[in-house]
Each structure stands twice: as structure tokens, then as C-alpha cells.
N, C-alpha and C positions, 0 to 999 in steps of 0.2 A: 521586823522592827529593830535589828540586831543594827540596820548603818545608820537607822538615825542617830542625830546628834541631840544630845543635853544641849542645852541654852550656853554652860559655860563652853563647851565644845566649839557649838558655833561662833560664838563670840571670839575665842581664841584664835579658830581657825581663819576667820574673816578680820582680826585685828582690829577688832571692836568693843566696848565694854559690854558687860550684861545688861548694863542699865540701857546701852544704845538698841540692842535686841530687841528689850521688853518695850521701848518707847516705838521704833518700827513697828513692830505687831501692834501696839494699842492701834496706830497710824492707821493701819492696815495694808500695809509695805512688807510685812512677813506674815505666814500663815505658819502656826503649827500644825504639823503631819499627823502626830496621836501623842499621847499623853502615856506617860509611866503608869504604873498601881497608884504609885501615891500622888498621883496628877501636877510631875512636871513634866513641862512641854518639851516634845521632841519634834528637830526640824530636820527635812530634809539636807540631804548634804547639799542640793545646788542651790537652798538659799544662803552659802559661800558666794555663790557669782551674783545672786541678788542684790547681798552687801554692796558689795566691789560697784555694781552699775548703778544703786542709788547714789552711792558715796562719788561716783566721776559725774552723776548729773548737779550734785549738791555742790562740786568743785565748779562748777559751769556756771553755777549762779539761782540752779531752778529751789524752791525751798520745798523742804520735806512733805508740806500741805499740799505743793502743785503737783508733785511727783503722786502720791496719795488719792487726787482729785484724777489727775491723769488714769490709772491704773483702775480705779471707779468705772470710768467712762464720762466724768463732768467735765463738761468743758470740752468736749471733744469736738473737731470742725474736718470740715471736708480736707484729705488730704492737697486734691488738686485745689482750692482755694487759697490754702497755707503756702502751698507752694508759687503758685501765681503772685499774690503776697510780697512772694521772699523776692521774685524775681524781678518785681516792682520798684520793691526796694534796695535791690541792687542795682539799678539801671540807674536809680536817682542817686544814689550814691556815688557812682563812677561822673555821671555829669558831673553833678557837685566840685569833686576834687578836681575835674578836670582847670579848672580858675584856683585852684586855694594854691599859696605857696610850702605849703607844709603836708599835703595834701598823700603824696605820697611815702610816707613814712607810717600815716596813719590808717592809708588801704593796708600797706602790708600787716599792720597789727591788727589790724580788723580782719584779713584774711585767713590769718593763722589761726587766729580765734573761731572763725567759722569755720575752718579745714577741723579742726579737733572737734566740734558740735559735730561733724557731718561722721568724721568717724565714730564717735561716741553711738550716733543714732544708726551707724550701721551695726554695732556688737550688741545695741538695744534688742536687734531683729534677730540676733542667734542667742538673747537672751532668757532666764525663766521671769523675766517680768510679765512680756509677753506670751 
């Protein structure tokens, strides 16, 4: 019980307020590990990388209830679906601009944005979310 972290611990370590902690946990986006004598909560240290991968999906756009619902299982769809989907969506995308005059300034920003989701969801998979 000696590496778990106090709430202000973790909060510190992860660059977060205490009050961001306890609202996580209500979410159910952190679990405490075990509780002191006098019953405050102690978290694992890797809910530090926890923080860190909610706080880059939150930077992305997704809101703390989807991440939340995600991590549940609601809402959950076939990956090959999601993916098929996306590739859909890209295809009609690249037509699209291929006619618009502004067209390609807007792929690149759009790209960039989707290259950091893809990274994002890859450190997802060496994450303790999952």
C-alpha cells in the first residue's frame, strides 16, 4: 500500500487539481486502489498516465461523459465498421476537394488533426485505460 498515491499526490503528480481527481472518479474515469484508516483514497501511480490520456482525448474534442461512456462499454460498435466508416469518409473527402479552390490547405489541416487522433489512439493501446 506503501506506492500508492493520496489524492493530493496524484493530483500533483499529474498537474491536476484535487477537485479534477475527485470529479474523474465520480465519472468513473479513475478508480481508487484502497483507502487509508481514516478512508482517503489511494490511487495507483499509473493513474498519472490515466490523467495525461484523458486530458489529450479531452484536448481532441471528445468530452469527459464520452470518454466515461467509452470506458463503460456504451456506445461501443464494431471496430471494422468504425473503420470502414472512416475510410468512406475519407474517400469523399479527397473527391470533394479535389474541385474546391482552397481545398488543399484544408486537407492538410484536416490531416494533421487526424495524424494526432491516430497517434493519440495508438498510446490509448499501451495505456491503463484499456
Amino acid at each position: 500500500m506503501s506506492d500508492l498515491l493520496r489524492i493530493g499526490e496524484l493530483a500533483g503528480q499529474a498537474g491536476v487539481s484535487t477537485r479534477t481527481v475527485d470529479y474523474y472518479t465520480q465519472l468513473g474515469l479513475l478508480t481508487c486502489a484502497d483507502r487509508t484508516g481514516g478512508g482517503f483514497r489511494l490511487y495507483d501511480p499509473a493513474a498519472v498516465d490515466t490523467i495525461a490520456t484523458i486530458r489529450g482525448l479531452e484536448a481532441h474534442g471528445l468530452s469527459l461523459q464520452t470518454i466515461a461512456d467509452a470506458l463503460r462499454g456504451e456506445g461501443d460498435r464494431d471496430l471494422a465498421a468504425g473503420l470502414a466508416d472512416l475510410s468512406a469518409n475519407l474517400q469523399a473527402l479527397q473527391e470533394a476537394a479535389e474541385g474546391a479552390p482552397h481545398a488543399h490547405a484544408l486537407l492538410t489541416l484536416i490531416s494533421g488533426r487526424a495524424h494526432a487522433l491516430i497517434d493519440l489512439a495508438l498510446t490509448i493501446v499501451d495505456s491503463p485505460l484499456v
